[in-house]
DRENPA-3360 file (N, C-alpha, C; in nm, 2 decimals, always signed):
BEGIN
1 = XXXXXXXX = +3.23/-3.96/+0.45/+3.13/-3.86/+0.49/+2.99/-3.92/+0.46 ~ +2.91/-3.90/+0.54/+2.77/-3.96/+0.55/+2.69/-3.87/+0.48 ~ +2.61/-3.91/+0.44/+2.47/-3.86/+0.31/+2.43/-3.70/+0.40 ~ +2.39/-3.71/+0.53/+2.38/-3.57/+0.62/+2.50/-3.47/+0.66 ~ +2.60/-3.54/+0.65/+2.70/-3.45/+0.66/+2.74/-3.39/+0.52 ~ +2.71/-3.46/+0.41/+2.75/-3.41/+0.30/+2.63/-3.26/+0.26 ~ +2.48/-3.26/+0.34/+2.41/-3.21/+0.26/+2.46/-3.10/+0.37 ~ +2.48/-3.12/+0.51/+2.51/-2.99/+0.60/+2.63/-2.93/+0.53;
9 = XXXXXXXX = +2.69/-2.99/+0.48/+2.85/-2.95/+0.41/+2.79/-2.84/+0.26 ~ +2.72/-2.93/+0.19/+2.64/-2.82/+0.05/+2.57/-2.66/+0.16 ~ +2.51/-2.74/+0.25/+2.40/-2.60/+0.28/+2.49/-2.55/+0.36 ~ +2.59/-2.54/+0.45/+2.71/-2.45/+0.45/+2.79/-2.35/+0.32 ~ +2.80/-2.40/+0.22/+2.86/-2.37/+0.14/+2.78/-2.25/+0.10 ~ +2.65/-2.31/+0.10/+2.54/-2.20/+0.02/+2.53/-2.05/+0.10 ~ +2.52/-2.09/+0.22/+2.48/-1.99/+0.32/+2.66/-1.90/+0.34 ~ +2.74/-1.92/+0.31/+2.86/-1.90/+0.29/+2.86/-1.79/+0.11;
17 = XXXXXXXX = +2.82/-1.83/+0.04/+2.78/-1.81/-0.08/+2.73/-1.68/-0.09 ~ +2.56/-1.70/-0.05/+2.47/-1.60/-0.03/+2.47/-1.53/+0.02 ~ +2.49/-1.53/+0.18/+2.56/-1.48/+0.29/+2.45/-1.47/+0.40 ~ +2.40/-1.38/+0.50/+2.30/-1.37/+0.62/+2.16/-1.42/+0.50 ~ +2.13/-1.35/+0.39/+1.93/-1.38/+0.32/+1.94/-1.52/+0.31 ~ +2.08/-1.57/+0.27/+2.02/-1.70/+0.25/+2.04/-1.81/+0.41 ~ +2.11/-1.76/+0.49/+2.06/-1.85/+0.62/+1.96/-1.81/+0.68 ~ +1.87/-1.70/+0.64/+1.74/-1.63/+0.68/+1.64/-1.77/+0.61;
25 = XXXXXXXX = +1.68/-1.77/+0.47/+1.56/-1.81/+0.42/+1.59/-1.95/+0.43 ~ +1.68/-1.98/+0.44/+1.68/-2.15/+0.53/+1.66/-2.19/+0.63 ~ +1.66/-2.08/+0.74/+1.59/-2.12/+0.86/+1.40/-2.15/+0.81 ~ +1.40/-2.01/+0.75/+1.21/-2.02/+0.71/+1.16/-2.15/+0.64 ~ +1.29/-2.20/+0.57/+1.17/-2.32/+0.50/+1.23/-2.43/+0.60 ~ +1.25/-2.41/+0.70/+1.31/-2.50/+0.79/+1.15/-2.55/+0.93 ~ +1.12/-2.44/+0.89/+1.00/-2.36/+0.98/+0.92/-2.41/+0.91 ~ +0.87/-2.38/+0.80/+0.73/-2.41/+0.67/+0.79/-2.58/+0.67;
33 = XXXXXXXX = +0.90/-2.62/+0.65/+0.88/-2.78/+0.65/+0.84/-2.82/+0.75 ~ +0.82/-2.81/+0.85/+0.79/-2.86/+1.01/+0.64/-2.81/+0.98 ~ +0.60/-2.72/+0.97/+0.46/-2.63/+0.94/+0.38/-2.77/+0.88 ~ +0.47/-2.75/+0.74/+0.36/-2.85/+0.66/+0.35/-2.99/+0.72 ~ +0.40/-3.02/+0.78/+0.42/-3.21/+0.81/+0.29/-3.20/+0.94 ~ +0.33/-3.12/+1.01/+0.24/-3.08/+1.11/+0.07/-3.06/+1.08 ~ +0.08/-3.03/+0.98/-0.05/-2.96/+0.94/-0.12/-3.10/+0.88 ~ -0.05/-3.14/+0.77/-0.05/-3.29/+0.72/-0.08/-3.39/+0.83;
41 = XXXXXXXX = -0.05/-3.39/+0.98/-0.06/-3.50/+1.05/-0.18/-3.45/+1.10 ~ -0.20/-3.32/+1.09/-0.32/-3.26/+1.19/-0.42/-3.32/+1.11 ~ -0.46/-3.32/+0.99/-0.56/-3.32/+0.91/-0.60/-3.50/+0.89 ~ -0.47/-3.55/+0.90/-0.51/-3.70/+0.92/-0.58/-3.75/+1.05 ~ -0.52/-3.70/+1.14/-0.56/-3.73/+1.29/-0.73/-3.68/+1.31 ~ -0.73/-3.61/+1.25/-0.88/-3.54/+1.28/-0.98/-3.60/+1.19 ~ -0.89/-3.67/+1.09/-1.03/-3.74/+1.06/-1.06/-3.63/+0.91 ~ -1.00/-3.52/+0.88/-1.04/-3.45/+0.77/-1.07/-3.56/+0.65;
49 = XXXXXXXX = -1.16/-3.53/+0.58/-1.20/-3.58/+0.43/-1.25/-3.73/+0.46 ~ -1.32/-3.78/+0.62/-1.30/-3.92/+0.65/-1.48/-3.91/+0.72 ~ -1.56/-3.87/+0.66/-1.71/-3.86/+0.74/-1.81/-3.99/+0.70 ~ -1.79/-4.11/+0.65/-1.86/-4.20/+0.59/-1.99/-4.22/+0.73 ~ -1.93/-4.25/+0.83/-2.03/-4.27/+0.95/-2.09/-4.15/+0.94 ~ -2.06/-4.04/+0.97/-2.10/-3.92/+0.99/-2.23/-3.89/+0.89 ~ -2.17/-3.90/+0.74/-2.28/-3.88/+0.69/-2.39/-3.96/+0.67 ~ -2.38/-4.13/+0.70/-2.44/-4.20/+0.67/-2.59/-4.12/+0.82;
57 = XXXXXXXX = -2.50/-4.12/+0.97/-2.58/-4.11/+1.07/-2.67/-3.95/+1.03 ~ -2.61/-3.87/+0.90/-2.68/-3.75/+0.91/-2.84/-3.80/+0.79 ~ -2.80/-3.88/+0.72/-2.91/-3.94/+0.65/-3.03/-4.01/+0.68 ~ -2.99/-4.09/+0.81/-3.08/-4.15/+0.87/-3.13/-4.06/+0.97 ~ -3.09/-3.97/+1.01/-3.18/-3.88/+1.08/-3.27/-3.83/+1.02 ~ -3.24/-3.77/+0.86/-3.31/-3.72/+0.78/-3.42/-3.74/+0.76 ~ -3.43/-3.91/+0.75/-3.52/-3.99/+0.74/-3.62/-4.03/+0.81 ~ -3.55/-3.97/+0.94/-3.66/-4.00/+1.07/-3.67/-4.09/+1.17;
65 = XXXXXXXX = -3.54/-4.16/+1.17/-3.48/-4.25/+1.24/-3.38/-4.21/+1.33 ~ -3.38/-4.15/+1.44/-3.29/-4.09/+1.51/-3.21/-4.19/+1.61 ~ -3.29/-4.33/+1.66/-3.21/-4.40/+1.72/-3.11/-4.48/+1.60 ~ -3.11/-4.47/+1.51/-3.02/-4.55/+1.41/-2.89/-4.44/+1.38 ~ -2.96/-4.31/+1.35/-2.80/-4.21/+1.34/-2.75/-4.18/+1.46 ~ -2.81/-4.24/+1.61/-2.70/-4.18/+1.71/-2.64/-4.34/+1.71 ~ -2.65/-4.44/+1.67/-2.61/-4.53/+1.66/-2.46/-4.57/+1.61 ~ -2.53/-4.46/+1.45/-2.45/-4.49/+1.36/-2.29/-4.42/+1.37;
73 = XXXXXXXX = -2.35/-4.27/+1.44/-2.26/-4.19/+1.46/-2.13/-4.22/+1.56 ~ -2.21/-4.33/+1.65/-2.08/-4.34/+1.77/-1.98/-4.45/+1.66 ~ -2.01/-4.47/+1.56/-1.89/-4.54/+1.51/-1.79/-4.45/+1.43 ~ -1.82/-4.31/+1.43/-1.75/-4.21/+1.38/-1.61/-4.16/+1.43 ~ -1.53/-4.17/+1.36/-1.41/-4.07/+1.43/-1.40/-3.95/+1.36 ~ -1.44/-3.87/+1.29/-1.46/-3.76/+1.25/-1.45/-3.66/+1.39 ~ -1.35/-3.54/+1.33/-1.38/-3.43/+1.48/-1.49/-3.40/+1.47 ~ -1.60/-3.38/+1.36/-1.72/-3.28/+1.37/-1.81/-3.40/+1.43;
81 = XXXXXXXX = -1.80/-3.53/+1.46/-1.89/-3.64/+1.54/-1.96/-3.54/+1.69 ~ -1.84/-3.49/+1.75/-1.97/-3.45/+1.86/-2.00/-3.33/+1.84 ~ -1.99/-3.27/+1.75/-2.10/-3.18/+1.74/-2.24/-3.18/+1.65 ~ -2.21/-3.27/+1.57/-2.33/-3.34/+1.52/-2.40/-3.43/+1.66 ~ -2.33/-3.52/+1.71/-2.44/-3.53/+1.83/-2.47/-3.43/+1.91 ~ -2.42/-3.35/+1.94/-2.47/-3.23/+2.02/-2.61/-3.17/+1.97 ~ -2.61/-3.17/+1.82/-2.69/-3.11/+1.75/-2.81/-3.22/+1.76 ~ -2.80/-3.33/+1.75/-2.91/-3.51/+1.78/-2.92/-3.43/+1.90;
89 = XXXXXXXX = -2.85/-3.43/+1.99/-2.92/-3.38/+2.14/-2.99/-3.27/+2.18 ~ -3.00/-3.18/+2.10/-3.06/-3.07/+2.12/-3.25/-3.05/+2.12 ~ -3.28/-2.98/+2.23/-3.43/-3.06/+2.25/-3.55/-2.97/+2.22 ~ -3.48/-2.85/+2.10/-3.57/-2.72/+2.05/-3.46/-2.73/+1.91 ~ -3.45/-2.82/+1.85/-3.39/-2.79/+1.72/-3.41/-2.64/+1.68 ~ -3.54/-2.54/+1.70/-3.52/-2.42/+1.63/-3.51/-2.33/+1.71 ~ -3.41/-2.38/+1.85/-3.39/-2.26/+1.93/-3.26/-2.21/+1.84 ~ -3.29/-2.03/+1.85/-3.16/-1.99/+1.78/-3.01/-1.96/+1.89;
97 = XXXXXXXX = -3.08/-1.95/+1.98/-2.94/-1.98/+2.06/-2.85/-2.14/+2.09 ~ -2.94/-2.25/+2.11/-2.90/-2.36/+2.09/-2.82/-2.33/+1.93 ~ -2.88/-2.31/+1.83/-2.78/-2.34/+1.74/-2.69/-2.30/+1.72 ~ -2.65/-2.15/+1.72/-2.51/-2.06/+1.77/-2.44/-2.12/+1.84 ~ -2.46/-2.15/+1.95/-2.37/-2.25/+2.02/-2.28/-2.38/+1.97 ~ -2.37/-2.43/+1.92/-2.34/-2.56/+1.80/-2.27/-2.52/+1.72 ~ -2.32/-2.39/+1.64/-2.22/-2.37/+1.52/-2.14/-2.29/+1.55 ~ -2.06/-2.24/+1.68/-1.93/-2.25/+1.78/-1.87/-2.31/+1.76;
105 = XXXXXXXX = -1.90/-2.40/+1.83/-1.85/-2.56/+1.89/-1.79/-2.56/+1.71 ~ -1.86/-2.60/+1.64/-1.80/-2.66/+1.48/-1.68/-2.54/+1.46 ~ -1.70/-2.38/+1.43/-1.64/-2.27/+1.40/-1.46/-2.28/+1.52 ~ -1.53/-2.31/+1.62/-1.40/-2.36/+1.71/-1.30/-2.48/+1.66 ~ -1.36/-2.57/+1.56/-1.27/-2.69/+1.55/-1.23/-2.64/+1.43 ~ -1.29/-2.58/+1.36/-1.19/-2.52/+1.22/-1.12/-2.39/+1.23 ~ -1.10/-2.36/+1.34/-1.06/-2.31/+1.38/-0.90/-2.34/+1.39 ~ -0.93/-2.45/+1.50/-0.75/-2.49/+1.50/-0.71/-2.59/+1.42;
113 = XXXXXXXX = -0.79/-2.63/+1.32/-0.75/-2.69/+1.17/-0.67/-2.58/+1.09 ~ -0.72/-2.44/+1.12/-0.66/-2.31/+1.03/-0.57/-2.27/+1.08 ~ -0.49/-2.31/+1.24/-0.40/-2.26/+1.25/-0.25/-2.33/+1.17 ~ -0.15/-2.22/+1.18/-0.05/-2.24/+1.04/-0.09/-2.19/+0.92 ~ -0.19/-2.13/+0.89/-0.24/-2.08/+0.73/-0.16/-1.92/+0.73 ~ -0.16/-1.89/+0.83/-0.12/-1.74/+0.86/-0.01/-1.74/+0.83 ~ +0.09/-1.85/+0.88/+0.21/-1.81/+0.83/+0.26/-1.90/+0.69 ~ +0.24/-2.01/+0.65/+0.21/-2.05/+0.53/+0.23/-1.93/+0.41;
121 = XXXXXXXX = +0.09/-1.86/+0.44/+0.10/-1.71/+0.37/+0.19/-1.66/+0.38 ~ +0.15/-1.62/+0.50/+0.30/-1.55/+0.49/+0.45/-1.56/+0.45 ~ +0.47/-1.66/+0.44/+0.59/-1.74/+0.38/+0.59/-1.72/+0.20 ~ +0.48/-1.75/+0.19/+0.42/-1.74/+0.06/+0.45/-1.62/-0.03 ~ +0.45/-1.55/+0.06/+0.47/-1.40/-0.01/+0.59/-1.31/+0.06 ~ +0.65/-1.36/+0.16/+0.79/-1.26/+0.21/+0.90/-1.34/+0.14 ~ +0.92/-1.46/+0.15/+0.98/-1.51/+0.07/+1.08/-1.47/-0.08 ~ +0.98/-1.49/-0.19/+1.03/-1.37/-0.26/+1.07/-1.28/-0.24;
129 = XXXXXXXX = +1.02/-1.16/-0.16/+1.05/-0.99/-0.15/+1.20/-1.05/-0.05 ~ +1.18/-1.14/+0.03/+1.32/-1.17/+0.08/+1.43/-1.18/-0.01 ~ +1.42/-1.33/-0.08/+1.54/-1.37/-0.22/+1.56/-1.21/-0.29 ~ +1.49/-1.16/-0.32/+1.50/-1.03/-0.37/+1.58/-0.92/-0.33 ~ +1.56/-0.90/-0.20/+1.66/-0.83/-0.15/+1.75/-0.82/-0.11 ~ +1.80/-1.00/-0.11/+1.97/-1.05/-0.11/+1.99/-1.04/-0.23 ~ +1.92/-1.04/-0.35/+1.96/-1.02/-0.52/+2.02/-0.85/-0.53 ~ +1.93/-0.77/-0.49/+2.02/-0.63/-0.46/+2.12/-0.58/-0.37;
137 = XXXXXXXX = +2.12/-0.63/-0.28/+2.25/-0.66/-0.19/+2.35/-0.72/-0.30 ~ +2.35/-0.82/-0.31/+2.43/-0.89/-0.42/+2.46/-0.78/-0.56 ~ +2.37/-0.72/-0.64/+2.42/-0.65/-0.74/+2.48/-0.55/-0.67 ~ +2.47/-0.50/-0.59/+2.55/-0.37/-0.54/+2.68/-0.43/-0.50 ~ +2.70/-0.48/-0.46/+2.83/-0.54/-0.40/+2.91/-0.57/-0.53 ~ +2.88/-0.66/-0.63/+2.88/-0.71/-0.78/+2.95/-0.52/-0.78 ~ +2.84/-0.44/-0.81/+2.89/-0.36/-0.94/+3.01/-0.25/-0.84 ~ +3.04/-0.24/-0.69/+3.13/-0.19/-0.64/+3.22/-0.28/-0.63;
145 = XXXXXXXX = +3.25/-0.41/-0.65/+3.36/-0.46/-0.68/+3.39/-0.46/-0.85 ~ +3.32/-0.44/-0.95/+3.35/-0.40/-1.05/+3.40/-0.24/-1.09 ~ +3.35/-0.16/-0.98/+3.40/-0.04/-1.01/+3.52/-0.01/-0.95 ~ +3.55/-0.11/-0.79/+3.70/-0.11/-0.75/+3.77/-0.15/-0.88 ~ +3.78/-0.25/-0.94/+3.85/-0.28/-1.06/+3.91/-0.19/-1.14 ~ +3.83/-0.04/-1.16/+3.89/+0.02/-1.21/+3.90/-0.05/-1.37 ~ +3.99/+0.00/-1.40/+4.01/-0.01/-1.55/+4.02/-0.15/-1.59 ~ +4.08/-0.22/-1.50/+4.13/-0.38/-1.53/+4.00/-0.47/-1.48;
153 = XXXXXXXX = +3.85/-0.42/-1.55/+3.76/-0.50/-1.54/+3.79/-0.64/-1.62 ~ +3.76/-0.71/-1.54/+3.75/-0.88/-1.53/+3.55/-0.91/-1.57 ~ +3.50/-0.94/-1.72/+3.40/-0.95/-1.70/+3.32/-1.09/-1.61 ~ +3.43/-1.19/-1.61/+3.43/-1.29/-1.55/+3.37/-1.25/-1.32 ~ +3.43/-1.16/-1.31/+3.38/-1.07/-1.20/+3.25/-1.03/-1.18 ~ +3.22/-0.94/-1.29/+3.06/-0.90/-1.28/+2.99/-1.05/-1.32 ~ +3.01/-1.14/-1.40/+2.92/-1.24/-1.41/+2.94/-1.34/-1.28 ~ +3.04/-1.36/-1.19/+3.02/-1.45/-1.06/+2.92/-1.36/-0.97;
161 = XXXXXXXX = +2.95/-1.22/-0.97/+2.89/-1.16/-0.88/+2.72/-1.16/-0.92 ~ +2.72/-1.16/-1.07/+2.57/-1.10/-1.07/+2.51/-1.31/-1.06 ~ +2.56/-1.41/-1.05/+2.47/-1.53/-1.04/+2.51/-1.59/-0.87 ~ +2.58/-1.49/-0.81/+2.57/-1.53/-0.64/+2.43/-1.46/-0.57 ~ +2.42/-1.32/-0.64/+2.30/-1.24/-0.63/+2.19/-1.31/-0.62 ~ +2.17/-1.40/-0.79/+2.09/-1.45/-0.84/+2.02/-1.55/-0.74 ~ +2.12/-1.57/-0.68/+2.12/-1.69/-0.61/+2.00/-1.71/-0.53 ~ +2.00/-1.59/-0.39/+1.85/-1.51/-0.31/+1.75/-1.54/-0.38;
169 = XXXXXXXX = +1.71/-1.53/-0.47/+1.59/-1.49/-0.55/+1.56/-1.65/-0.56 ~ +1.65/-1.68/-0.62/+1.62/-1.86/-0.65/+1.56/-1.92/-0.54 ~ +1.63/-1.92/-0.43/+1.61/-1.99/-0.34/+1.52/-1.92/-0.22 ~ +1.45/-1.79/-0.28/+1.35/-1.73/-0.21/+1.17/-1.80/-0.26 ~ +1.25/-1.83/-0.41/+1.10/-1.89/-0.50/+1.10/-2.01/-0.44 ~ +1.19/-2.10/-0.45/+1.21/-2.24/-0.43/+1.11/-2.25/-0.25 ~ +1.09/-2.17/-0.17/+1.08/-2.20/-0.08/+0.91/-2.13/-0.08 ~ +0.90/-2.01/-0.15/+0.75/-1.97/-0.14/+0.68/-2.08/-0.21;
177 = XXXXXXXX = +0.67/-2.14/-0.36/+0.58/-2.19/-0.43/+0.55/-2.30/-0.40 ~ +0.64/-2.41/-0.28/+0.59/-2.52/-0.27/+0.50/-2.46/-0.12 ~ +0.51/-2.33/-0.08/+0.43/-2.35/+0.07/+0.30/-2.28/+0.00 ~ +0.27/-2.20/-0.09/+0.19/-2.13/-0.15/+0.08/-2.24/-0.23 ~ +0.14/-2.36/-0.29/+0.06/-2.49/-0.34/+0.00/-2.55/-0.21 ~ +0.08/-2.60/-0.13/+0.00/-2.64/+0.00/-0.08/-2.58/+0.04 ~ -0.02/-2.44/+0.05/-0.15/-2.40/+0.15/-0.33/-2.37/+0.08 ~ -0.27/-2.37/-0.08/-0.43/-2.40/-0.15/-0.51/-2.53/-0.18;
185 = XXXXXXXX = -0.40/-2.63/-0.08/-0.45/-2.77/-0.07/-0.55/-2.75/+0.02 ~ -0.46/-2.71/+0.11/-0.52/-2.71/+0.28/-0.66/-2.62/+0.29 ~ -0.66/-2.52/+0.19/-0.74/-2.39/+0.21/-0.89/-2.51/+0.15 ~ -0.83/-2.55/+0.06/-0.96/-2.60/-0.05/-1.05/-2.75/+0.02 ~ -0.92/-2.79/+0.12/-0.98/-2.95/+0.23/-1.09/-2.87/+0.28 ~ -1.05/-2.73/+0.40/-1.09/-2.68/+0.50/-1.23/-2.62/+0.44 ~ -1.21/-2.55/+0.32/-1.32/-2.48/+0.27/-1.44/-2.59/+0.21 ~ -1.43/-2.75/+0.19/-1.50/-2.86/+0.17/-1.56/-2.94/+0.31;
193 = XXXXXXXX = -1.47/-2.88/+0.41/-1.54/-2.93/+0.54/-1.65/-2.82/+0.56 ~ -1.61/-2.72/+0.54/-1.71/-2.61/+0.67/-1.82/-2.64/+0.53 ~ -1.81/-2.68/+0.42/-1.96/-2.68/+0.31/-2.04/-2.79/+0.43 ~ -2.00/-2.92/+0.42/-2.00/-3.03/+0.48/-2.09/-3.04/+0.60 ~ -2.01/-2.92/+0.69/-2.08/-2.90/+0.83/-2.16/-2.86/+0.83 ~ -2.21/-2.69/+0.74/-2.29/-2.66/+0.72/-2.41/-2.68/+0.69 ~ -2.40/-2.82/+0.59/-2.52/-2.85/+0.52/-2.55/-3.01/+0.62 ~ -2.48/-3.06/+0.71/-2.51/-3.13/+0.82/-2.57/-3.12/+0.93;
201 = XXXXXXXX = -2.52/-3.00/+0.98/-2.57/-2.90/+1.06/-2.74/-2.83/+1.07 ~ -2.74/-2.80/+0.95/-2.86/-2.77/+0.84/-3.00/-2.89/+0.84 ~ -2.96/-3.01/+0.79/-3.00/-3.09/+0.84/-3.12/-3.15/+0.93 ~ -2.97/-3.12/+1.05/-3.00/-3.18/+1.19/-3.08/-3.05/+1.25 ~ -3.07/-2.90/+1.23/-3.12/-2.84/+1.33/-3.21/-2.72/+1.25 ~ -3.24/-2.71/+1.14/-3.32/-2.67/+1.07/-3.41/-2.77/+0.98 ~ -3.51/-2.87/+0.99/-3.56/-2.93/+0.95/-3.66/-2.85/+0.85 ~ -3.67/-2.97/+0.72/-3.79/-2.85/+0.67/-3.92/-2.87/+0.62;
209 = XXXXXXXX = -3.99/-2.95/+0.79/-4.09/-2.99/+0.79/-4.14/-3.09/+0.71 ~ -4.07/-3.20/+0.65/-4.10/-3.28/+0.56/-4.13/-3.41/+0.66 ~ -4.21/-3.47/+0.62/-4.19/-3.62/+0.67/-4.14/-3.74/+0.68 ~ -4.13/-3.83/+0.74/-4.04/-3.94/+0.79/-4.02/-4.02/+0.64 ~ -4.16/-4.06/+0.59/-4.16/-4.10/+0.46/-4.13/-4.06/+0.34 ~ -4.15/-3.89/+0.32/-4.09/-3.84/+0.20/-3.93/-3.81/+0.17 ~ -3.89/-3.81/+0.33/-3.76/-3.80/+0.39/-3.70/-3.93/+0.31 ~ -3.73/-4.04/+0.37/-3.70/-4.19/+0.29/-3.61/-4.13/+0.12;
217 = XXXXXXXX = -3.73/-4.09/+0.05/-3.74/-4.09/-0.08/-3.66/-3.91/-0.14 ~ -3.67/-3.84/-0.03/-3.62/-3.70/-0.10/-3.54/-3.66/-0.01 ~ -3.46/-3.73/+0.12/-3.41/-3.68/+0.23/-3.30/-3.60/+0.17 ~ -3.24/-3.52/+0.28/-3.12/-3.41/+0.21/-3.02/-3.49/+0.26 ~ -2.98/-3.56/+0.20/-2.89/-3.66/+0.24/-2.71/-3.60/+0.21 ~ -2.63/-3.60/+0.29/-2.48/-3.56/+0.30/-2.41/-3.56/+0.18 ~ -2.38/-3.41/+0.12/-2.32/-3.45/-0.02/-2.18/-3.48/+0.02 ~ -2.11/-3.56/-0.09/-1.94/-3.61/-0.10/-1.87/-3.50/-0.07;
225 = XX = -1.86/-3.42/+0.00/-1.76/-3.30/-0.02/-1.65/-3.28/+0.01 ~ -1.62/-3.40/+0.10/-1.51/-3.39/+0.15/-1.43/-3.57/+0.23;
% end
């Protein structure tokens, strides 16, 4: 028997065990493992926590050198790259509708960085109240097969029944707390980008009338945030 057939062979047993909560709750982390891997590749691919071009091109703008940061920026793979150039392109930096637009454009890409957080959560927290109410299913069943017993209680009975019960609960936690850690990974990446954009953004389209040269010496140059 092969290493997968043996573990299909355990998680039969289990789901046999538990009974319907626990093939519920192994479908769900069946779902949140696909979730997380997904999310994980999304955040690689996009370049999350990866702006070195980005901020270098938002510094040298700062400075007053705008053909060097659009320069610098096409060497960027960062998703927020074209809307920082959108923002270089913009030809009324203090129009307020040009900037709304821009800060769209950005609110749209973190956008579908955030999708999967909803259910993450949500996993986060049904999870439990799921394990939980295969654990009361379980004790009921437990204490009416102890009261069929009648007089010839077997305590060996109520103790298999009350840790098959147990069982839901376990494997309701097992499945919320590693999606509930991720997703304050993910929350804490996402909540380091929009600082990021923000103060990029800020930058490039709110200037604050400083000069080319003091810019040099006090520019608001890109903090590490992500």
């Amino acid at each position: 028997m092969s290493v997968i057939d043996a573990m299909i062979a355990r998680l039969q047993g289990l789901i046999d065990t538990g009974g319907p909560v626990i093939a519920i709750i192994a479908v769900i982390s069946v779902a949140t493992l696909a979730v997380v891997f997904y999310k994980l590749w999304q955040f690689r691919a996009s370049g999350v926590g990866r702006h070195y071009a980005l901020r270098a091109a938002v510094t040298e703008w700062d400075r007053g050198d705008g053909d060097a940061a659009r320069r610098t920026l096409t060497g960027s793979r960062s998703y927020l790259a074209p809307v920082i150039s959108r923002a270089f392109a913009a030809q009324d930096p203090r129009d307020s509708a040009a900037i709304r637009r821009i800060e769209a454009e950005a609110e749209a890409r973190f956008s579908r960085l955030e999708r999967g957080f909803r259910f993450l959560d949500t996993v986060a927290q049904v999870a439990p109240l799921l394990g939980l109410f295969g654990t009361v299913l379980g004790m009921i069943e437990a204490f009416q097969a102890l009261q069929s017993a009648g007089s010839q209680v077997d305590p060996s009975l109520l103790a298999g029944g009350i840790w098959v019960a147990l069982l839901t609960t376990a494997a309701g936690l097992a499945v919320a707390m590693p999606a509930s850690v991720v997703l304050s990974w993910l929350d804490s990446r996402l909540a380091a980008e929009r600082a990021l954009a923000d103060h990029a953004l800020g930058v490039v389209l709110r200037p604050d009338g400083q000069g080319a040269a003091q810019g040099a010496t006090q520019g608001r140059a890109v903090p590490d945030l992500a």
